[in-house]
C-alpha positions in Angstrom: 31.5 18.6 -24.3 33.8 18.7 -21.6 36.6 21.0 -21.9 39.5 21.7 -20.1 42.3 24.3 -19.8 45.8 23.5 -18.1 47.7 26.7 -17.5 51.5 26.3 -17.0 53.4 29.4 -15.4 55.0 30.9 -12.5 53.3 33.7 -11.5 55.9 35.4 -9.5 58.1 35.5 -12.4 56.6 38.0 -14.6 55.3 37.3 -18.1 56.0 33.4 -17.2 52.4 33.5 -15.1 50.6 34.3 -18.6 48.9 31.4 -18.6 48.2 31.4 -15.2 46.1 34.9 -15.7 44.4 33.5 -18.9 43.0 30.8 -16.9 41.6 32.9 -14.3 40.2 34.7 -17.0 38.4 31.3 -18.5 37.4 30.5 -15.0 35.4 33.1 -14.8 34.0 33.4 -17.9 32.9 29.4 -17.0 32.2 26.8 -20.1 35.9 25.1 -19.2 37.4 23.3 -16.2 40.5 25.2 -15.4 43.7 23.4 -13.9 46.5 25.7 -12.6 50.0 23.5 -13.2 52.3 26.4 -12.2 56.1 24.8 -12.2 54.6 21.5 -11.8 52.1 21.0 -14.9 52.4 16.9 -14.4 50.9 17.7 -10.6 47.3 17.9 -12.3 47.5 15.2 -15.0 45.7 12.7 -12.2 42.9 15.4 -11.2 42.4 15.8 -15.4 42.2 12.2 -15.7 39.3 12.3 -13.1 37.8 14.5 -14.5 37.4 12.9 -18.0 37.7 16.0 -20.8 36.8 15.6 -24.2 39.7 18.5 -25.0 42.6 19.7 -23.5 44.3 22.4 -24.0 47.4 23.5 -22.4 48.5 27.0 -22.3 52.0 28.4 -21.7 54.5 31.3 -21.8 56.7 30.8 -24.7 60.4 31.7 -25.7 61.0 31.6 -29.6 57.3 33.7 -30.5 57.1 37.0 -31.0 56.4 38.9 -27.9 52.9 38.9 -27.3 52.1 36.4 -30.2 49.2 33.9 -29.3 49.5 30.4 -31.5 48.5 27.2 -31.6 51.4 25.0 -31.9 52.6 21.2 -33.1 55.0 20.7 -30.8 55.1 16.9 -31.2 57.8 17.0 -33.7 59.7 20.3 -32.1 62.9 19.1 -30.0 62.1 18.3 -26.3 61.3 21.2 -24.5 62.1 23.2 -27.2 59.0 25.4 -26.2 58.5 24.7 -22.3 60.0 27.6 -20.0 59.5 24.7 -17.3 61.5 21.4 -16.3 59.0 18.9 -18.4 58.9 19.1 -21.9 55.8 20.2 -23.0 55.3 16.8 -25.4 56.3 14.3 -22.6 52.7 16.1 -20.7 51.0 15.7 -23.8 51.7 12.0 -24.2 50.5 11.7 -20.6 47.3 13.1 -21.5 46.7 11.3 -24.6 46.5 8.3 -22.2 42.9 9.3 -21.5 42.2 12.2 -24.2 42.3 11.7 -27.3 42.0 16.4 -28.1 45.4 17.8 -26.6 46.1 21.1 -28.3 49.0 23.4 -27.0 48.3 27.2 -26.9 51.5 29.3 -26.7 52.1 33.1 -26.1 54.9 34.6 -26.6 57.1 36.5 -24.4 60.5 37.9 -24.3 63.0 36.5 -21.4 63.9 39.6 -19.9 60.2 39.9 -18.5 60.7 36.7 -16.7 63.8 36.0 -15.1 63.5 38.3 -12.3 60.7 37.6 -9.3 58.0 39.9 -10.1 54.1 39.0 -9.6 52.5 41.6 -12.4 52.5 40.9 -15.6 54.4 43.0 -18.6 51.3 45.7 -20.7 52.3 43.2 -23.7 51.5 40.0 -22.1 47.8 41.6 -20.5 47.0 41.9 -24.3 48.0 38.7 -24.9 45.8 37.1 -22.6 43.0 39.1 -24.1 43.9 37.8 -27.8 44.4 34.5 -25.9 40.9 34.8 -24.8 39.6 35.9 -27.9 41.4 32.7 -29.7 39.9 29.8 -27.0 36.6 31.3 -27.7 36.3 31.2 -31.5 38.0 27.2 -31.1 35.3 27.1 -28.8 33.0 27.8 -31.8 34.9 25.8 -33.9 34.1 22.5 -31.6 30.3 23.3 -32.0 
């Protein structure tokens, strides 16, 4: 099964790069293809789209969780970019993926605003145990797809 991870996040602005740091985290762990959106998340649909996943899952900083909460989210029936910290809403990239993959799953961790509104390239103690959860979580979905 082909799986692949799109990380959205600026990483010089704080806790915002948390998905960013989970991804290098799956990249080197190997099993998924990892695409690094950054501000621009719809940059990669084409490169996904070549490469043909079975899954998708897209992974982002989000407002509204509980600092350093790690969900799986529905965000088809949420309000437009309701959860995105980023210009596109997070549904209108999922709809662009369904064109070609059928498994789009959205994988948010929470952060508070403060930790991301000024440039800064580290991430908060709270968010580096989020990634860890966030690790923890892909790999028993992993399982799960088995």
């Amino acid at each position: 099964m082909k799986k692949a991870l799109l990380t959205i996040g600026n990483t010089f602005r704080g806790d915002d790069g948390v998905g960013y740091a989970l991804g290098e985290e799956i990249s080197a762990r190997g099993g998924w293809e990892v695409f690094h959106g950054e501000d621009c998340p719809e940059n990669q649909v084409n490169l996904l789209r070549k490469y043909m996943p079975d899954i998708v899952v897209i992974v982002d900083a989000v407002l509204g969780l509980d600092e350093g909460d790690v969900q799986f989210l529905d965000v088809a029936n949420e309000e437009m970019g309701m959860f995105s910290t980023h210009t596109i809403p997070v549904q209108y990239l999922i709809q662009f993926i369904h064109d070609f993959c059928e498994s789009v799953v959205f994988l948010g961790i929470g952060v508070k605003y403060e930790n991301m509104i000024a440039i800064n390239p580290q991430l908060s103690d709270a968010a580096k145990d989020s990634v860890s959860r966030a690790v923890d979580m892909l790999r028993q979905f992993e399982e799960m797809l088995v």
